[in-house]
C-alpha positions, 0 to 999 in steps of 0.5 A: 378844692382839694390839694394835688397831693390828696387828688394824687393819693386818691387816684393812685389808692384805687388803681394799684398806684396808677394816675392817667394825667387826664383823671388827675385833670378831671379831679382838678389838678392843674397842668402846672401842678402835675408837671411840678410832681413829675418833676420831683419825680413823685409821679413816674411815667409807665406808659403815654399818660399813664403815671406811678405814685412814688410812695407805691412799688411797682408791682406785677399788679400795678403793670397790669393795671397800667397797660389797661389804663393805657389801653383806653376805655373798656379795656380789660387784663385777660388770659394769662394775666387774669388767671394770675389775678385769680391766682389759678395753679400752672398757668404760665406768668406771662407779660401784661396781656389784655383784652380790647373791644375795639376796631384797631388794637392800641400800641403798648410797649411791652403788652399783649393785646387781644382784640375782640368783637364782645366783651358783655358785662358778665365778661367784665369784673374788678379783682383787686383793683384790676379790670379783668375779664371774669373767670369763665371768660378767663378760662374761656380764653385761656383756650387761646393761648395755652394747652387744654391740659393747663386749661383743664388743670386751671378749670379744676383748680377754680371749681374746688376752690369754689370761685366758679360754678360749672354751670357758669362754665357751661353758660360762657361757652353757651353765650360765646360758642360761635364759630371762630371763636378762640378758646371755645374749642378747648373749654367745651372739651374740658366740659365734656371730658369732665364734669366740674360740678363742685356738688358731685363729690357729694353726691356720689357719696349719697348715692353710692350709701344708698346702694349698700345693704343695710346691716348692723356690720356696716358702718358709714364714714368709717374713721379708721388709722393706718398702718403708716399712721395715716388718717383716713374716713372711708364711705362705706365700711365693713371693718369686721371684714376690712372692706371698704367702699368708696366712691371715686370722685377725682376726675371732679373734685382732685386736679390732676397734681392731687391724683398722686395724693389720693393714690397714695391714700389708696396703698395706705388703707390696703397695705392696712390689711383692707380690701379697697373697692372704688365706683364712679360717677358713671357706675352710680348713675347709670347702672345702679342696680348692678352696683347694689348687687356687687355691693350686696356680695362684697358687704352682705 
């Protein structure tokens, strides 16, 4: 058997520091044993049967991951704090909030819990140690508790950073869209209001190269230096000229903070003495032919 303080540093290494005394008793500690480390205060008491291993700092992580160990079985991090483990931009810090599939919400000093009739296992995942709710269920209930121009922001940051697909995002919504649901409301209008495929930046790029004219003038990914330094590739370019066109994906791939970066590459690149011409996703896809005509004008 091995010693109560190799069983202790155990436990405690897979969950932020945090001990459930029951855990320990499973994994043979005897009551005498544990009583004895709490007493030399090796084992600091977080919640009702819930202790921190001395030799680990309290942490934000480790708070959380005690209030889910005292929640009970099944119990997750959500919402603000699962967008915290997932380090998503703006999102508020908030006290240790959880989720519960259960009849009656358990009582946690200084916890927020959420009671739910369906967590599914594509609704449940590990991040750090931490038992959170999944990041399309996260921004699902983001919906909940905070505005959709942070959840829009949060819903932007997760799919450039490639930590979820949009289809993931259509999925959560699809499988969890009933009426009365929370959050499902502000989701589906992020959705709506912008398409967060993490593929759309390149392919509008293609796209739009496929509309321009073909001629020896033309130069695609322009590499060109402004007059304030700045180091800028442009899609299509016609630098005998100085035209330059390119596809304006920011509604998808910039968050909103990082719209001011791109408008100040703009003033760059026409402060350099270019003619600057921009077309969307919408302009591309749905009235090609009129954006090759305009594209024949400009580049011909």
């Amino acid at each position: 058997m091995d010693k109560p303080d190799i069983v202790l540093a155990r436990l405690a290494a897979d969950q932020q520091g945090m001990i459930v005394r029951s855990q320990a008793s499973a994994n043979g500690l005897t009551a005498r044993a544990f009583r004895t480390h709490s007493e030399h205060h090796v084992l600091v008491p977080q919640h009702r049967g819930v202790y921190r291993h001395a030799a680990v700092p309290l942490t934000w992580q480790g708070r959380l991951v005690a209030a889910v160990l005292a929640a009970g079985d099944g119990a997750l991090g959500s919402h603000r704090s699962a967008a915290r483990a997932f380090a998503l931009r703006d999102v508020p810090r908030w006290r240790p909030e959880l989720t519960v599939e259960a009849t009656d919400l358990p009582r946690v000093a200084g916890v927020t819990i959420h009671r739910t009739n369906r967590l599914d296992p594509p609704d449940r995942t590990i991040v750090d140690g931490m038992p959170v709710t999944s990041l399309p269920r996260t921004l699902l209930d983001l919906g909940a508790v905070l505005p959709y121009e942070i959840v829009e922001q949060a819903a932007h940051d997760a799919v450039i950073r490639k930590l979820v697909t949009f289809e993931s995002l259509v999925a959560v919504v699809d499988r969890l869209g009933g009426r009365g649901r929370r959050g499902v409301g502000v989701l589906r209008a992020v959705l709506l209001g912008a398409a967060l495929d993490e593929r759309l930046e390149s392919e509008l790029e293609r796209r739009l190269v496929a509309l321009a004219p073909k001629s020896p003038h033309i130069e695609l990914q322009h590499r060109m230096t402004c007059v304030d330094g700045r180091v800028v590739r442009l899609d299509v370019a016609r630098p005998d000229r100085r035209i330059a066109v390119e596809g304006n994906g920011d509604r998808w791939h910039t968050t909103p903070k990082d719209a001011r970066r791109d408008r100040e590459r703009r003033r760059s690149i026409q402060a350099s003495g270019w003619d600057h011409y921009e077309y969307g996703w919408s302009e591309v896809t749905e009235t090609p032919e009129l954006v090759r005509a305009e594209l024949a004008v400009l580049l011909g």
